[in-house]
KOLDONU-109998 format. One record per residue (C-alpha): x, y, z; residue number from 1; residue in three letters. Coordinates in nm, 4 decimals. Layout:
! KOLDONU-109998
> X	Y	Z	NUM	ALA
...
***
This chain:
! KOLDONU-109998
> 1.1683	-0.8365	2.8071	1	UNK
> 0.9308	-0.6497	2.6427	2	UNK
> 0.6078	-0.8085	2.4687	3	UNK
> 0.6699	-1.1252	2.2203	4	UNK
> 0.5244	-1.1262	1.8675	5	UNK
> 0.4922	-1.4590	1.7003	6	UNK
> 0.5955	-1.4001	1.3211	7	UNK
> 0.6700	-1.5562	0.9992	8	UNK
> 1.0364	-1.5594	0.9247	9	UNK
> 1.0926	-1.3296	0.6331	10	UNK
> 1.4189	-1.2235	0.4580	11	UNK
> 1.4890	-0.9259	0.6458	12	UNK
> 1.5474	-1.1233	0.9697	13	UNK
> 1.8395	-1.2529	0.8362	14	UNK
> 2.1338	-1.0486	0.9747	15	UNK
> 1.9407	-1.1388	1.3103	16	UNK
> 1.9304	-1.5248	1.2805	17	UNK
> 2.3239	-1.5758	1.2464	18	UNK
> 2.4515	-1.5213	1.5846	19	UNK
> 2.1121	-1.7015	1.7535	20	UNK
> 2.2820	-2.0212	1.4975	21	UNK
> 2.5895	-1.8938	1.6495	22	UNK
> 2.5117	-1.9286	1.9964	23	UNK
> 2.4521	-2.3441	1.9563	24	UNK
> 2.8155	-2.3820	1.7503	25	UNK
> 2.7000	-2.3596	1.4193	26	UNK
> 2.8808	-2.1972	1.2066	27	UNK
> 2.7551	-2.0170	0.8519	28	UNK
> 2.8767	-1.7416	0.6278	29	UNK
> 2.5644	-1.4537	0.6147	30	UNK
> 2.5838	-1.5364	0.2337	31	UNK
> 2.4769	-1.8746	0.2632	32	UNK
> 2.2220	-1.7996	0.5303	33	UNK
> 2.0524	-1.5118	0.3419	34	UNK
> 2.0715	-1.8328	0.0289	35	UNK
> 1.8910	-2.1158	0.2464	36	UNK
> 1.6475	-1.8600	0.3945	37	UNK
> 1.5390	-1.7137	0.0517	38	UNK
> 1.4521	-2.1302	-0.0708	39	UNK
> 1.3351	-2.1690	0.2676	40	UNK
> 1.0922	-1.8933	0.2930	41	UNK
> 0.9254	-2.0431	-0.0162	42	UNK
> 0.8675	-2.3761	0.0767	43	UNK
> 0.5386	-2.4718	0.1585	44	UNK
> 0.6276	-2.7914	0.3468	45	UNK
> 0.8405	-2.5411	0.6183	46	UNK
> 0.7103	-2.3336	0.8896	47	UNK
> 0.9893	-2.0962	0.9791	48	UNK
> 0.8455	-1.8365	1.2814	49	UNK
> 1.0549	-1.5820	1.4744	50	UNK
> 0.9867	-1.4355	1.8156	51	UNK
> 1.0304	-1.0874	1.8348	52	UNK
> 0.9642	-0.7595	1.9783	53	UNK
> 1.0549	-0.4377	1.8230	54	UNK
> 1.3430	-0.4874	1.6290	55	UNK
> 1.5336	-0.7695	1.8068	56	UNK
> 1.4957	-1.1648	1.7535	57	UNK
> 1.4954	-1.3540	2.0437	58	UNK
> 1.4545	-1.6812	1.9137	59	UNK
> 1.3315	-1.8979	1.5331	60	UNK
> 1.1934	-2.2579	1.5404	61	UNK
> 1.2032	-2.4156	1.1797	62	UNK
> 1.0084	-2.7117	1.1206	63	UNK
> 0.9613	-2.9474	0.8005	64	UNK
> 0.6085	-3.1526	0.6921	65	UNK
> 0.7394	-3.5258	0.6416	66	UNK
> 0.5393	-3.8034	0.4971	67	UNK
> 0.7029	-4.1310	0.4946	68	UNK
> 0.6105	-4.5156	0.4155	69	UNK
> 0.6333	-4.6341	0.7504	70	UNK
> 0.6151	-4.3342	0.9818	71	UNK
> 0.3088	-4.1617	0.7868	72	UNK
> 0.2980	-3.8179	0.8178	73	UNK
> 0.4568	-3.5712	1.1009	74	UNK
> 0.6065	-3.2607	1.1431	75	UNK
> 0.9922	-3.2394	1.2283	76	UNK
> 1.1076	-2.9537	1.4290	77	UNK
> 1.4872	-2.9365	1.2605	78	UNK
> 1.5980	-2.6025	1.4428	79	UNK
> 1.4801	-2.4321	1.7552	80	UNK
> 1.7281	-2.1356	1.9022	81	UNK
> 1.6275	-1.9489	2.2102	82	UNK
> 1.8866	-1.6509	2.2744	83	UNK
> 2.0864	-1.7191	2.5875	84	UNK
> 1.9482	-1.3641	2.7422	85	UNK
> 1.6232	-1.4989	2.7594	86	UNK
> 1.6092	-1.8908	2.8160	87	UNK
> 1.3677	-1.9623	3.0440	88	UNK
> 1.1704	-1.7192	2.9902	89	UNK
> 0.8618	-1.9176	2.7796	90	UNK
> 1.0036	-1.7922	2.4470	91	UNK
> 1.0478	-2.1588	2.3257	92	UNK
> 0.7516	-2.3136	2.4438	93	UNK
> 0.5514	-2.0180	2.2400	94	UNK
> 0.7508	-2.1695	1.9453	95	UNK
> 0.6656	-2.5088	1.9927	96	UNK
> 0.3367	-2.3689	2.0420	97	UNK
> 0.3101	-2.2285	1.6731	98	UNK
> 0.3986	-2.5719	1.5320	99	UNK
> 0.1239	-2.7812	1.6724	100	UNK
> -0.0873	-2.4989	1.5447	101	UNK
> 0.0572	-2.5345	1.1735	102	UNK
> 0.0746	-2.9539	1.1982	103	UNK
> -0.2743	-2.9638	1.2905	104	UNK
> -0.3196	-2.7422	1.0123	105	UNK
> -0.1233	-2.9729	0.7865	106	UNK
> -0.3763	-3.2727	0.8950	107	UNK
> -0.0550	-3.4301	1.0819	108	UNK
> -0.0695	-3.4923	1.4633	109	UNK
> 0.2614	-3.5855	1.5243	110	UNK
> 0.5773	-3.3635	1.6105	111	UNK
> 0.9433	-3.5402	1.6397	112	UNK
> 1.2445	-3.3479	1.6879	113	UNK
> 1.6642	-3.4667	1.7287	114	UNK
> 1.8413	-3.2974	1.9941	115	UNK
> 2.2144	-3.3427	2.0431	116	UNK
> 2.3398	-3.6027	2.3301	117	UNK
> 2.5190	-3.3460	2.5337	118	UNK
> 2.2305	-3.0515	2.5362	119	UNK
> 2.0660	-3.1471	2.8522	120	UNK
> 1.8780	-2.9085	2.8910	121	UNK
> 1.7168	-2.8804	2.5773	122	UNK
> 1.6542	-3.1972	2.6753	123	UNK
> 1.4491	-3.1204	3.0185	124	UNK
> 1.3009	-2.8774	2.8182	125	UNK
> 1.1337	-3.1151	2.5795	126	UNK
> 1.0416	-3.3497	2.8145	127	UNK
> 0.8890	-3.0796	3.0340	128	UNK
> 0.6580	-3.0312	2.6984	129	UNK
> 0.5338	-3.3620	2.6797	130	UNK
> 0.7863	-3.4838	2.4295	131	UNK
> 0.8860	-3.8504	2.5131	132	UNK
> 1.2842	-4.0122	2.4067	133	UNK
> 1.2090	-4.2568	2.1470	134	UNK
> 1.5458	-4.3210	2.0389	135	UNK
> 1.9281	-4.2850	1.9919	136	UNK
> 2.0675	-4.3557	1.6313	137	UNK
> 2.3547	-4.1973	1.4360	138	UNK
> 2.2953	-3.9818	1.1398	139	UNK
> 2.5484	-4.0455	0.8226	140	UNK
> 2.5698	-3.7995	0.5755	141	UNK
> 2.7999	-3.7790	0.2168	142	UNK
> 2.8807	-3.4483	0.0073	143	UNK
> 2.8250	-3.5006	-0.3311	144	UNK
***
């Protein structure tokens, strides 16, 4: 792999962020992923970063500043995609990496992140990290 740049997402990395969504069983039209970026990409309370090098992608992390009665304030780390050709590889952990930078910048010093039951090995990963399980809950959701 050649040399990893640490980047700010930006609209033209769009095409290359559907099949890295792909790849964990997500599935989204490139109409309403170009949508969400664009409101995205202008919201100060997300950090969206790509890893790149040239002209290819190899992973995005997306995290979201939270402030909240009882948990205070902390960073949320809502999407994280490593391409499959280069897991392992330390792309992630340079990810990660970028968000302690921008919650220290955002006077928070707290990360928490919700990974799927069955990805066990996102799991190791975290853990390997220094992230600790604090919990198992269900998530409900409604469309309006």
């Amino acid at each position: 792999m050649q040399t990893l740049t640490l980047r700010r997402a930006g609209a033209a990395d769009a095409a290359a962020l559907l099949p890295l969504i792909e790849q964990l069983g997500y599935s989204l039209t490139q109409a309403q992923l170009d949508h969400t970026l664009s409101i995205l990409l202008h919201d100060s309370h997300a950090h969206f970063m790509v890893a790149a090098s040239d002209d290819n992608i190899h992973g995005f992390i997306q995290s979201n500043l939270k402030r909240t009665l009882i948990a205070g304030g902390y960073v949320e780390i809502v999407s994280l995609v490593v391409d499959e050709s280069v897991r392992g590889q330390g792309v992630g952990g340079m990810l990660i990496e970028s968000v302690k930078e921008w919650a220290k910048q955002q006077g928070v010093y707290k990360i928490r992140l919700g990974s799927r039951i069955h990805r066990e090995q996102a799991h190791q990963f975290y853990e390997g990290l220094g992230f600790t399980r604090i919990k198992t809950q269900h998530w409900f959701e409604i469309t309006l």
